[in-house]
Every structure is written in structure tokens, then in C-alpha cells.
N, C-alpha and C positions, 0 to 999 in steps of 0.2 A: 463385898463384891470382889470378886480375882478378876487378876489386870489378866489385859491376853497377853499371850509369850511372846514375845520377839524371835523372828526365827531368822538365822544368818545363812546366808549363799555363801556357799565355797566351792568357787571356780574349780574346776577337776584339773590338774599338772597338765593334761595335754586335751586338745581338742578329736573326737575320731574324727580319725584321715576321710577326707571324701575320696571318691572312686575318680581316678585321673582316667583323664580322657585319652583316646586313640590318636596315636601320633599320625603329622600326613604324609605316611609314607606311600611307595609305586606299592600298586597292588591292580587285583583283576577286579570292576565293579561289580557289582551285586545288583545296581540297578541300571545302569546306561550302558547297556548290552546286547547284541544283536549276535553277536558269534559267542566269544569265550571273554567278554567282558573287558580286553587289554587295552584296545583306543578309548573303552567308557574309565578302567582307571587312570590311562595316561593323561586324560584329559580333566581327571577330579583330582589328581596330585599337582599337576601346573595350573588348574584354575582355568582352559579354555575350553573353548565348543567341542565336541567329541566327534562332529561331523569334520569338523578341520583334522583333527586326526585320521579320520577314518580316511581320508582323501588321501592325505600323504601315504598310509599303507596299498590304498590302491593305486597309487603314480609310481609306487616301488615294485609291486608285484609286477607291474606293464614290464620295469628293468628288467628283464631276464628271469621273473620267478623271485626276485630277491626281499621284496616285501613279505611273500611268502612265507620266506624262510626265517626271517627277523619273528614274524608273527605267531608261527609254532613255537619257535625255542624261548618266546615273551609269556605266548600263554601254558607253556611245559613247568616253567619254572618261576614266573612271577606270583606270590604268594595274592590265595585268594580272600574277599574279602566278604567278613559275615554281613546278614542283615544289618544296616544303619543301624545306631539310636541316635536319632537329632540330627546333628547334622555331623557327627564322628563314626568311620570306619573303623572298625575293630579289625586285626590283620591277628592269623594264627599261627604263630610259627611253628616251624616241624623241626625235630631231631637233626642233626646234623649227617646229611648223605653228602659223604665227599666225593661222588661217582663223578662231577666235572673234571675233576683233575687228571681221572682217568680217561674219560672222554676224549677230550682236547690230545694227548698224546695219538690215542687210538686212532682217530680224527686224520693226525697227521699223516700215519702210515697208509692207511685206505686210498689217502690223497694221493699218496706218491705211487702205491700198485696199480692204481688207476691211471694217473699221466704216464706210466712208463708203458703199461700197456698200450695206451691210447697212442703214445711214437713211436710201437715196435708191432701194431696192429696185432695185436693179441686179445680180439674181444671175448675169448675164452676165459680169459686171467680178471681180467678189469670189472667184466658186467657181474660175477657174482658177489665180489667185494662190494660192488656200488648197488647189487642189491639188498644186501646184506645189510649194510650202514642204513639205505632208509627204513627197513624194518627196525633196528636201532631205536632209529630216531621214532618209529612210531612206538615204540615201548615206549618212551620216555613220556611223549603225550600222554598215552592212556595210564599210563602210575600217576602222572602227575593232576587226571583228573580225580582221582581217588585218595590221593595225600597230599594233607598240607606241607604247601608249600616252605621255604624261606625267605626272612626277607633279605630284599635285594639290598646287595649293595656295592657301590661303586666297581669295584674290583670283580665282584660276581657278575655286572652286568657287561665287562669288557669281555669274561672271557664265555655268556652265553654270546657277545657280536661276533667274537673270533670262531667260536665252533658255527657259528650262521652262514658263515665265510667260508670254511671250510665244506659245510654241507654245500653251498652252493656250487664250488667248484668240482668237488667231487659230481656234486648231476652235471656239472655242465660238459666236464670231459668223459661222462656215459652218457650223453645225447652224442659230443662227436665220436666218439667210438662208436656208434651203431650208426648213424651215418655213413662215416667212412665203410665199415662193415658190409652194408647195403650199396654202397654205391658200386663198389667192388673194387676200387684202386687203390693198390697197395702203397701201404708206406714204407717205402725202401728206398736207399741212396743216402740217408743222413739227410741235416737240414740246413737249412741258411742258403746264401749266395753258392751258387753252383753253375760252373762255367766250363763247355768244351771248345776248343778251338781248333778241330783238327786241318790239315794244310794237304795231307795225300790220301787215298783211296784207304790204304795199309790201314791209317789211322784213324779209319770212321768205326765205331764201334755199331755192332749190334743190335744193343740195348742201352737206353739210357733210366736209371731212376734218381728221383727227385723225392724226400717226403715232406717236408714244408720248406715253405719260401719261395726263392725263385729259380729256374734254371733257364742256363741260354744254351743252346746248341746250334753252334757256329759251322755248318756246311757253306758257306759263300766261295770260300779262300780252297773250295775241292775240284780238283777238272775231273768230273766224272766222264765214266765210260759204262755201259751194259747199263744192267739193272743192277740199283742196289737197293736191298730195305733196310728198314731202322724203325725199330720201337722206342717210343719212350712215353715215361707214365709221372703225372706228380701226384703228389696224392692230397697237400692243399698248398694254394698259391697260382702261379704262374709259369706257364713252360713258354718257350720261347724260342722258334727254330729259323735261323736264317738258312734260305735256298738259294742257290744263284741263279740266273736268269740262263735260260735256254736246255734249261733242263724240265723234262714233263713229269711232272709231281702229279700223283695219286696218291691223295689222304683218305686215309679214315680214322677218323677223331673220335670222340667219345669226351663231354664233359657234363657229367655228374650235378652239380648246383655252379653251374656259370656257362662262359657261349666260347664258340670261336670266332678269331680274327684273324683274314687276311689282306694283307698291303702289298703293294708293289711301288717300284722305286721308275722314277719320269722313264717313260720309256726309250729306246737310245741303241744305237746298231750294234750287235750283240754279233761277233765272227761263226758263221755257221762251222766251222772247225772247231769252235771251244767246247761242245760237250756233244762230242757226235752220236747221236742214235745213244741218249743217254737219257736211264729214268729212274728214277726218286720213288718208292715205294713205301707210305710212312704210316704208322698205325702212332697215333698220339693222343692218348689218355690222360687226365685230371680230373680228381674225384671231386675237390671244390676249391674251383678259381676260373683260370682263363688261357686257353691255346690261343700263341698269336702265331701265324707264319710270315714271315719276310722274305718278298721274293728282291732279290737281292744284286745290283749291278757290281760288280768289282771289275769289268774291264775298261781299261783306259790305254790310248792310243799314244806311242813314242812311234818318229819317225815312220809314220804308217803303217805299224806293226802296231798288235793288239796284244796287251801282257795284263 
């Protein structure tokens, strides 16, 4: 009778590799999604509610549009992510487009033809830059629905927040360009603190401009006689015209997005000799702020004389 064989196991040198699992990286979900899947990934990569996310983009958008814009250049460029298997996201990366770096430059200059326009009222120059840039940006969207993305990382995600920033500011200074544009008051005079004080007739000017911040126009310290006029225009901020008292002011104002104000100072015997048969004709313009008028006492009595 034959004995049965003995048969011997030999472990094979290496075991096959199992299939490693999807790392958890930022990506766009595939299931907890309602737009383009970015608060359903942001919210499977940190492990929280995706309705708490979803809140925070909408309390950013309320900022200014700014939400907004986070939320396109997230879902432009955060890599999408395949069906699950189990409870692992598979993320696909794409060839290397180095077009951010070029962006981010481009970005910058757009910014500055825009603000420079937007100080020197040139919405000629400014609006087709700034419309240019958001078709840009809408290329990038629509490529990005169509190729895989990269993934993200640290350095990639500061400089999509900085071109988000950039987008932003750029709309924001082509919303005040077409404002100002419409409202119709010019930006001219330079800007910041802007101060006239003049003391005689000679020295009251014409024309005052103002384009941001504030301006004061000091007629108090003038002995008027006739009529005289004076324009002045800001274009955002605050004009500010002292008048002195006994002289007949006829305004006409004009303010664009703000109101006018005017004060007068405790009333108080005014010499019918300090501005005889004298009148103030003022046309004062502000595209968005606030005209104030001050009517203004500067006389004070020495030895019963009034100076």
C-alpha cells in the first residue's frame, strides 16, 4: 500500500501588495453637493457638517461678494473627486498647469489699470480691463469643469486666496467706477485733506475740486460785496463750505449717494455795513459723501467798533 506524499508550503519572498487606499485630501465631493461639491469636500476633509460650511460661504458672500469669489477659484481649481469606494475618496490628479503663476502677476496689473483709472475717472480705460479679467476668470471655471484638477496644496491654496482678493478688488473698484461714472462728479483736485482759506475777494477762486476725502472751503474771513459765484465738486467724501453771516447764499447742490447739511452759528448782531448788498451764488456737487454749509459768525466787537 503507498504512503501519501507529504506536501510542503513555501511561503512566496513577498506577499501581493494590496490596493492602498485614498489619502484624505481637500477635494470637490462627489456626494454632499448641491452646487460644485466644495463645502460637501470641505466638510469630508475636516470631518464636519457640510451645512456649517455651507453657512460660512453664505455669511461671506453677504461681505461684499467675497464668498463668492473664494467659492469659484475653490471650485476652479480644487481637484475633483470620483465615485467613493467605502468610505475612501479617490482624487485624480492632472498634469502640471502652471497658469497660476501667471495669473497672480496678470491679476496684479489689471488691479492697478483699474484703481488708477478709477482716481483719474477714466471709465473708458478701467471697465474693459475689469471686463476682460471676469471672462478670465470664467475660462478658468469652465476648463476646470472639464479637467482634472490638482491637488491642493498649502502654497497652491494661499495663492488661489490671493488671486480671490485680487478678483475682488478689482470688481470692487469697477462697481465705483461706474458709479462715480453715473453719478457724474468728477474726480479731480487730487485727494486727501484739502483746505482753502482765502481772506479777500482777489482770492476766492472760481472753481474748487476735491476727488476723495475731505475739502473745506473757508469763505467766513471774506467781506464780500456784489455777487459772487463758486463751484465746487468732490467726487467721494465730504465738501465743507463756510459762509459768513449776512451775506444771501443761493445754493444749488447736487449729492449723488449722501444728503446735505446746513448749520448756522447762535445768532448775534451782525453790522448792516459788513457785506452790503452782498451775494453768494454756489453750485456744490458730491458724487458720494456729504455737503455741509456753515453759516458762519466771525464778527466781534472792540471798543464799539465791529472787526
Amino acid at each position: 500500500m503507498d504512503e501519501p506524499l507529504e506536501t510542503t508550503h513555501i511561503a512566496p519572498d513577498h506577499e501581493p501588495a494590496k490596493p492602498e487606499r485614498g489619502e484624505a485630501t481637500l477635494h470637490r465631493s462627489a456626494t454632499k453637493k448641491v452646487f460644485g461639491g466644495v463645502a460637501g469636500g470641505i466638510a469630508e476633509r475636516f470631518d464636519v457638517d457640510a451645512n456649517i460650511v455651507r453657512v460660512v460661504f453664505v455669511v461671506l458672500a453677504v461681505v461684499y461678494g467675497l464668498g463668492i469669489a473664494i467659492y469659484l477659484a475653490m471650485w476652479a481649481l480644487i481637484p475633483r473627486a470620483d465615485a467613493p469606494e467605502g468610505d475612501v475618496v479617490e482624487v485624480e490628479d492632472a498634469p502640471r498647469v502652471r497658469w497660476l503663476r501667471y495669473a497672480i502677476p496678470l491679476g496684479v496689473v489689471v488691479l492697478a489699470v483699474v484703481v488708477l483709472a478709477a482716481l483719474h475717472n477714466m471709465p473708458a480705460l478701467g471697465l474693459p480691463f475689469a471686463i476682460l479679467w471676469l471672462i478670465f476668470l470664467v475660462v478658468i471655471v469652465v476648463l476646470a469643469l472639464f479637467t482634472p484638477a490638482r491637488r491642493l496644496t498649502f502654497r497652491r491654496l494661499l495663492g488661489l486666496l490671493f488671486l480671490a482678493g485680487l478678483s475682488f478688488l478689482i470688481l470692487l473698484s469697477s462697481v465705483f467706477i461706474i458709479t462715480v461714472h453715473e453719478i457724474g462728479v468728477p474726480l479731480r483736485g487730487g485727494s486727501g485733506l484739502k483746505q482753502w482759506a482765502p481772506t479777500t475777494m482777489a482770492e476766492v477762486q472760481r472753481v474748487y475740486h476735491g476727488a476723495i476725502g475731505s475739502s473745506t472751503i473757508d469763505l467766513s474771513h471774506v467781506s464780500f460785496s456784489g455777487t459772487t459765484y463758486v463751484t465746487a465738486t468732490q467726487g467721494v467724501g465730504v465738501l465743507i463750505v463756510d459762509v459768513p453771516q449776512g451775506v444771501k447764499v443761493y445754493l444749488k447742490s447736487h449729492a449723488g449717494l449722501g444728503n446735505v447739511q446746513s448749520t448756522q452759528s447762535a445768532p448775534t448782531a451782525v453790522p448792516p455795513t459788513e457785506h452790503p448788498g452782498a451775494a453768494l451764488v454756489m453750485n456744490l456737487q458730491v458724487g458720494i459723501g456729504v455737503i455741509e454749509v456753515h453759516h458762519v459768525n466771525n464778527s466781534f466787537q472792540i471798543n464799539g467798533r465791529y472787526r
